[in-house]
N, C-alpha and C positions, 0 to 999 in steps of 0.2 A: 231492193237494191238501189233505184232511184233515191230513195231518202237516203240510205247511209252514206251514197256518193256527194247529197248536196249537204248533208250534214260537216261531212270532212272536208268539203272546199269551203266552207262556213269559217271551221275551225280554222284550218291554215292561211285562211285568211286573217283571222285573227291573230295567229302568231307573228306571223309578217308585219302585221298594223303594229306591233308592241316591238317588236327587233327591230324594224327598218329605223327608227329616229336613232338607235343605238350606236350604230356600226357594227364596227368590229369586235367592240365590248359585247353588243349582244352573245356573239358566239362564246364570248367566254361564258357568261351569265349562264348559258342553256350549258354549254358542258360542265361547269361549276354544280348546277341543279340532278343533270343528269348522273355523274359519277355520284353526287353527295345523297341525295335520298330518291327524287322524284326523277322517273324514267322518264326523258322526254329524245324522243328519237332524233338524235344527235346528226347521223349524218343527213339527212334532208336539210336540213340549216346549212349545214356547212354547204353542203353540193351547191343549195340556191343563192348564197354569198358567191362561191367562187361561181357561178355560172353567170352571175348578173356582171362583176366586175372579175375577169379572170388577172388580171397584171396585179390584182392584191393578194393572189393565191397563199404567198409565203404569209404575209400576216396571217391570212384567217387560219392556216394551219396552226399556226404559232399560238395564237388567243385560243382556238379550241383546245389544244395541248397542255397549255398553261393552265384552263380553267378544269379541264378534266384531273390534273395534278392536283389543285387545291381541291378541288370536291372530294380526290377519293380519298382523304384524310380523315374525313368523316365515318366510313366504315371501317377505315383503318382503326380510328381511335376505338370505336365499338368493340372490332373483334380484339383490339388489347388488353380492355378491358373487359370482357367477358369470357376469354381464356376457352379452354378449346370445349368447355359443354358448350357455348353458344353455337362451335361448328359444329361439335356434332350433333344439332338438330336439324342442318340442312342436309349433311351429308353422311351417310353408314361408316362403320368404322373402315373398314378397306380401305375406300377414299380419302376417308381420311389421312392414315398412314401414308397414301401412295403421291399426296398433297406434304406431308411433311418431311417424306424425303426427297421433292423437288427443290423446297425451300433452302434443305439443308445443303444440298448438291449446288446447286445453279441458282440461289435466289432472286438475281437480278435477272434471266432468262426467265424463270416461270411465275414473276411476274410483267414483261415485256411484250411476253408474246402474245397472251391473254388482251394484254392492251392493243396490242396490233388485229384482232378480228374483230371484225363487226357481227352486229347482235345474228345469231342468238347463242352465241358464247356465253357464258353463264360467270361478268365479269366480275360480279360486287361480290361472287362467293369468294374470288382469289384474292380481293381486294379485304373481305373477313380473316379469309386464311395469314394473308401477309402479316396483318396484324394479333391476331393467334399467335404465330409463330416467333413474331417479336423483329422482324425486320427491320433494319435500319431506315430511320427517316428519308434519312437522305436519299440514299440509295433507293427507296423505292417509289419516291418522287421524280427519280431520275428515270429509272425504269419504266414508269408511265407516260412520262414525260417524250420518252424516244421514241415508245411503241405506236403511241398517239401520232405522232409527229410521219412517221412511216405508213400508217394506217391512211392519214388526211391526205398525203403527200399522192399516194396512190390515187384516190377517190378522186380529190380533186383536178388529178392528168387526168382519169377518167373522163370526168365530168366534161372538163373543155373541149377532151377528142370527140363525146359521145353524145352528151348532153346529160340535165337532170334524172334522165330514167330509169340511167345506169344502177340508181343507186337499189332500187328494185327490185333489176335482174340478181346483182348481188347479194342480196338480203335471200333471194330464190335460192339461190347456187348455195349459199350457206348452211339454208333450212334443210337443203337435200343429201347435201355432201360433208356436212361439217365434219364428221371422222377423217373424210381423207383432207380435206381442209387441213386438218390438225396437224396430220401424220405428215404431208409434203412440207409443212412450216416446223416441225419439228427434225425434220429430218435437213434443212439447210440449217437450222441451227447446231445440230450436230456435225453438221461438216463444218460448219465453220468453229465448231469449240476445238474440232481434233485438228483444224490448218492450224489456229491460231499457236495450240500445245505446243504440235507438232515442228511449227517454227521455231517454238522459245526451248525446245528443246535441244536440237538440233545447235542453236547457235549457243546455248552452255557448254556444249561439247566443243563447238566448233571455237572457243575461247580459248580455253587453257593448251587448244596444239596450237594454237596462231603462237601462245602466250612463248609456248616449248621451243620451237619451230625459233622464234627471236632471240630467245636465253643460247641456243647452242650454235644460232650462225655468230 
């Protein structure tokens, strides 16, 4: 136990020696790497940026979001071009289907939300799927782009109230609970698709008697 512990302050020592001349670019580089091939545990970077210098919070969110966008183009392009046997070698068909009628429903939701949890969300498979499915560019650069943005935005309040350890507990609480994780985030997503409907409906209606209501005073 003793070795693997000095082995990893070895290592993180080492990342730190290669980020710190970076800045802020660093965090793009490591989310860039991370969303694109190589797994490299994204928020400790982050958390140690915003814990060292907290008043630059908005940037480091910003560059990790940005870079985790351009990375996940990469598995984008993959799963377009390899069309959906490549998915389903990861996933049985059930999943499958139950993945393409997300996409087809709520595309920009299921892949946001996925962007908004930390590991061990299983994120490069949505990131295959998206592109499977044939999702717009844009839109699903945007999408990650938000989720990302929400996800840092969190950690890094975290981190400032808490300190770097937080980042830990979380990664705990996810490994434990990640079903209800899903289900409580999926579920203010769903109240907020049915407020937002339920507003634009509402005011369609609420047009054409304003419209009536004018024509016959």
């Amino acid at each position: 136990m003793h070795t693997i512990k000095h082995i990893l302050a070895r290592y993180t020592h080492f990342i730190w020696s290669v980020l710190e001349p970076l800045g802020s670019w660093g965090i793009l580089v490591v989310a860039f790497m991370d969303s694109g091939a190589i797994g490299i545990p994204l928020d400790p970077v982050v958390a140690g940026y915003v814990y060292a210098h907290p008043v630059k919070i908005w940037l480091y969110v910003f560059m990790a979001a940005v870079g985790s966008a351009l990375g996940s183009l990469i598995p984008y392009g993959i799963g377009r071009a390899g069309g959906e046997l490549l998915l389903l070698k990861h996933v049985d068909r059930g999943r499958f289907e139950r993945l393409r009628d997300r996409f087809e429903n709520q595309e920009f939701f299921a892949m946001m939300v996925p962007a908004m949890l930390p590991p061990p969300t299983p994120f490069k498979l949505f990131l295959l799927a998206a592109g499977v499915f044939e999702m717009r560019p844009a839109l699903f650069m945007l999408a990650i782009f938000v989720g990302r943005v929400v996800r840092f935005l969190i950690l890094g309040f975290l981190v400032v109230r808490f300190g770097p350890g937080i980042v830990n507990l979380v990664t705990a609480v996810m490994a434990r609970h990640l079903v209800w994780v899903l289900v409580g985030f999926l579920a203010l997503i769903g109240m907020f698709i049915y407020e937002f409907k339920f507003r634009r409906t509402r005011a369609n209606r609420k047009a054409p008697e304003e419209a009536t209501q004018k024509f016959n005073s």
